[in-house]
C-alpha positions as CSV (number, residue, x, y, z in Angstrom):
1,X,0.0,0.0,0.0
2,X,1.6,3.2,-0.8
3,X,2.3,6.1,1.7
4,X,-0.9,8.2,0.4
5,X,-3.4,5.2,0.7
6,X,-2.2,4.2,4.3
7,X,-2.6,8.2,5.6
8,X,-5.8,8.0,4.2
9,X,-6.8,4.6,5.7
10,X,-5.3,5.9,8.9
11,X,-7.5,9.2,9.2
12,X,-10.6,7.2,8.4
13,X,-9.9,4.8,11.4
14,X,-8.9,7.9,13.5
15,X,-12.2,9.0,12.3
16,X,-14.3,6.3,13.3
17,X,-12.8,5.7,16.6
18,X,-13.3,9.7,17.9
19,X,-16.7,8.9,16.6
20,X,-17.2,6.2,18.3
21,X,-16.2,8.0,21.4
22,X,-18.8,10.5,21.0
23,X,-22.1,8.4,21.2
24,X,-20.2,6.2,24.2
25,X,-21.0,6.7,28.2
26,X,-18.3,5.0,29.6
27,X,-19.7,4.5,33.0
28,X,-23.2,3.1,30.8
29,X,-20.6,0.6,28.9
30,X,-18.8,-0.4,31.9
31,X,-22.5,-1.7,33.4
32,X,-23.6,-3.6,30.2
33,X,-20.2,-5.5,30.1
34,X,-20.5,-6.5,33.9
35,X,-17.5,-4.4,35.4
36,X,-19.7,-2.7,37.8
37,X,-16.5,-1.5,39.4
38,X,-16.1,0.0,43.2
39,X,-20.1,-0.1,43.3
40,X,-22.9,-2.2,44.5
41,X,-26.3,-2.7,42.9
42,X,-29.4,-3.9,42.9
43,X,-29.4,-7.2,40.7
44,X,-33.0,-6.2,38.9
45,X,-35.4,-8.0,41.1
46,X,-38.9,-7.2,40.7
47,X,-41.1,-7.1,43.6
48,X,-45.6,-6.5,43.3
49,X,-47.2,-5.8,45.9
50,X,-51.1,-7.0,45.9
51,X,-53.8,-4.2,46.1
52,X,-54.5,-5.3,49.9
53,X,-50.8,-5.6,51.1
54,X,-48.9,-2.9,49.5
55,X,-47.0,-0.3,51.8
56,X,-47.9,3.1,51.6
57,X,-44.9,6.0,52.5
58,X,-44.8,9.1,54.6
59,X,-45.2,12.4,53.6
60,X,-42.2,13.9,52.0
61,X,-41.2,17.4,50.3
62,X,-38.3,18.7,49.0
63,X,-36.4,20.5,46.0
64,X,-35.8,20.1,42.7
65,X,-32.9,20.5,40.4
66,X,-34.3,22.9,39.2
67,X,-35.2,25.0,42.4
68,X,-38.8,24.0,42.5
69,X,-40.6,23.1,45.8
70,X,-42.4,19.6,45.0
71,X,-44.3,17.7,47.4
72,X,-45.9,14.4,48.2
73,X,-49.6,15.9,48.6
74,X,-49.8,17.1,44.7
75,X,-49.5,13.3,43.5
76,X,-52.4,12.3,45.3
77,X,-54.7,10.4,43.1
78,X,-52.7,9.8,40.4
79,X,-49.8,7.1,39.7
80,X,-46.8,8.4,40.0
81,X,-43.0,6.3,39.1
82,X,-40.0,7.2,41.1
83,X,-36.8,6.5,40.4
84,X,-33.5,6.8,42.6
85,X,-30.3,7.9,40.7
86,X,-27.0,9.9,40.7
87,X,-25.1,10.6,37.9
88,X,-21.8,8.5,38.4
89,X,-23.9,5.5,38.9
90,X,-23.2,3.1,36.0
91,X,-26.4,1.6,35.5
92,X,-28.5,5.0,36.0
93,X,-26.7,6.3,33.3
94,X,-27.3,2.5,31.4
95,X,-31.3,3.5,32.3
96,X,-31.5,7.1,31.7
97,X,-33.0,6.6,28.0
98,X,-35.6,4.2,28.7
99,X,-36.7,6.5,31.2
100,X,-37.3,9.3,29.4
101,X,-39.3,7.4,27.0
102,X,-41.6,6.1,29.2
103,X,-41.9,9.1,30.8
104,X,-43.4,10.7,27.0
105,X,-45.4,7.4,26.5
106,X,-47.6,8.0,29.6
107,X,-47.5,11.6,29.5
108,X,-50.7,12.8,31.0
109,X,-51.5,9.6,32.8
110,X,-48.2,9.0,34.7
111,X,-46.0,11.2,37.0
112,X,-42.5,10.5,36.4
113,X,-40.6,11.9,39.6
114,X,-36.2,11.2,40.1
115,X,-35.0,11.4,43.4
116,X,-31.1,12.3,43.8
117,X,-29.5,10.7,46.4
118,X,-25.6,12.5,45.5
119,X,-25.2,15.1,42.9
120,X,-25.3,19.0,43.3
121,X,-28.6,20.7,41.0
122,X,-26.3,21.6,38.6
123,X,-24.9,18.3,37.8
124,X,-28.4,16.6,37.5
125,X,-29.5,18.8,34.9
126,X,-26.5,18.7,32.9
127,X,-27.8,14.7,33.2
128,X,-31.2,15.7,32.6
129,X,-29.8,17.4,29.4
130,X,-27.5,14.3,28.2
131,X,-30.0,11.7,28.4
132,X,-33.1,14.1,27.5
133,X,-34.8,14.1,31.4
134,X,-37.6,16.2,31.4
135,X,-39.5,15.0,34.3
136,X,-38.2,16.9,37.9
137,X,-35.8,14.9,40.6
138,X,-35.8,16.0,43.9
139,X,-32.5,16.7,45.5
140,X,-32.6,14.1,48.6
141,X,-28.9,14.1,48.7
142,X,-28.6,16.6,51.9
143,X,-31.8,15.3,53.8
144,X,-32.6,12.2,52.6
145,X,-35.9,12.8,53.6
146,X,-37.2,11.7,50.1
147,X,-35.4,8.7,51.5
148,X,-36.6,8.7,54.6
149,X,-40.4,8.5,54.0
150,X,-39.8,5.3,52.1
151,X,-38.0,3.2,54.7
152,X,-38.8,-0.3,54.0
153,X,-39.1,0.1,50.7
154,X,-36.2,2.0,49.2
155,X,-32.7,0.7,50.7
156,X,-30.3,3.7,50.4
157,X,-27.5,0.8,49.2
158,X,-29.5,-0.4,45.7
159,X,-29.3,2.5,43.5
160,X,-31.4,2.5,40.7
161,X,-34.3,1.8,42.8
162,X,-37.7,2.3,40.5
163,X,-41.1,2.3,42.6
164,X,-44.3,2.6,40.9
165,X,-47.3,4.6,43.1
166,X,-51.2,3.6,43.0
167,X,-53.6,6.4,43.0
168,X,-54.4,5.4,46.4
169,X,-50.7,6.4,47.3
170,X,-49.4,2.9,47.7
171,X,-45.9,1.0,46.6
172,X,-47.7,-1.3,43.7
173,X,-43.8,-2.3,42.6
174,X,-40.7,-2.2,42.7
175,X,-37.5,-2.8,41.3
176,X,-34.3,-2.9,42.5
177,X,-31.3,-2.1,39.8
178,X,-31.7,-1.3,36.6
179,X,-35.1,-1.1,34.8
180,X,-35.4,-3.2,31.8
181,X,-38.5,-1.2,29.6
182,X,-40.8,-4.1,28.6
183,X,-40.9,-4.8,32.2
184,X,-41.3,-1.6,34.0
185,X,-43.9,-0.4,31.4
186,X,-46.2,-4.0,32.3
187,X,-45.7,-2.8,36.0
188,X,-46.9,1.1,34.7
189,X,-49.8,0.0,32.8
190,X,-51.0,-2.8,35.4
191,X,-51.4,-0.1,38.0
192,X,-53.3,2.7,35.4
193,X,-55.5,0.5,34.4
194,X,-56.7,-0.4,38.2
């Protein structure tokens, strides 16, 4: 191959591999291949709770990333999905996506709600812009009251943990670890059609 052809194959590979780079999450890849390094997660399990045995939650309020004051009492009566997340957390980042599209599928009959259990505002809406977030998270990482009101529920140590709410303002599910779609829009559906 002469000198011309090989600086030419050499920029296109260079090429490819910067390009590469740029639709990558490291931290995402890292939790698809397995190397969930230096951190401990739930292992997906799902957990429903029958209509006559499912725990209800305290009252909580707090603030949002974006500076909003958001509390329990203005879900009541509808479903509501929570989800517990920071943005270093590998298979957050993995779920990120999949929540946002839920989140536009059952516009207007779901509230989507994150809870925060680490970052500063600023850093979850530079996630919320990334991976498209439009629904509010609550910034739970200095009280943890958010936390709090769930105990028994919501273990601080398995993070992603994705609850979906009854109208009546009980736990209908749960699962700990990363959401897979299919599943937690069954678990979504189940409870709006009650």
């Amino acid at each position: 191959m002469n000198s011309k052809k090989l600086k030419f194959v050499t920029v296109l590979i260079a090429a490819a591999l910067s390009l590469s780079g740029c639709a990558s999450d490291p931290l995402a890849d890292q939790f698809r291949a397995g190397d969930n390094k230096n951190y401990i997660a739930g292992d997906g399990t799902v957990t429903e709770f029958a209509i006559g045995n499912r725990p209800d939650f305290a009252a909580f309020s707090g603030v949002t990333e974006s500076g909003q004051t958001l509390d329990s009492s203005a879900f009541e009566g509808s479903v509501v999905v929570m989800n517990w997340w920071y943005a270093a957390c590998a298979p957050c980042r993995a779920e990120a996506a999949d929540l946002a599209n839920l989140s536009e599928e059952f516009k207007g009959d779901v509230e989507f709600i994150g809870v925060n259990v680490r970052d500063s505002a600023e850093t979850a809406l530079a996630f919320d812009r990334r991976f498209g977030i439009e629904y509010p998270s609550l910034m739970d990482s200095q009280s943890g009251q958010v936390s709090l009101a769930f105990t028994g529920v919501v273990s601080p140590q398995a993070v992603p943990t994705t609850i979906v709410i009854d109208r009546d303002g009980r736990v209908a599910s749960r699962i700990l670890g990363r959401i897979e779609s299919s599943i937690l829009r069954t678990l979504i559906q189940t409870v709006v059609d009650q």
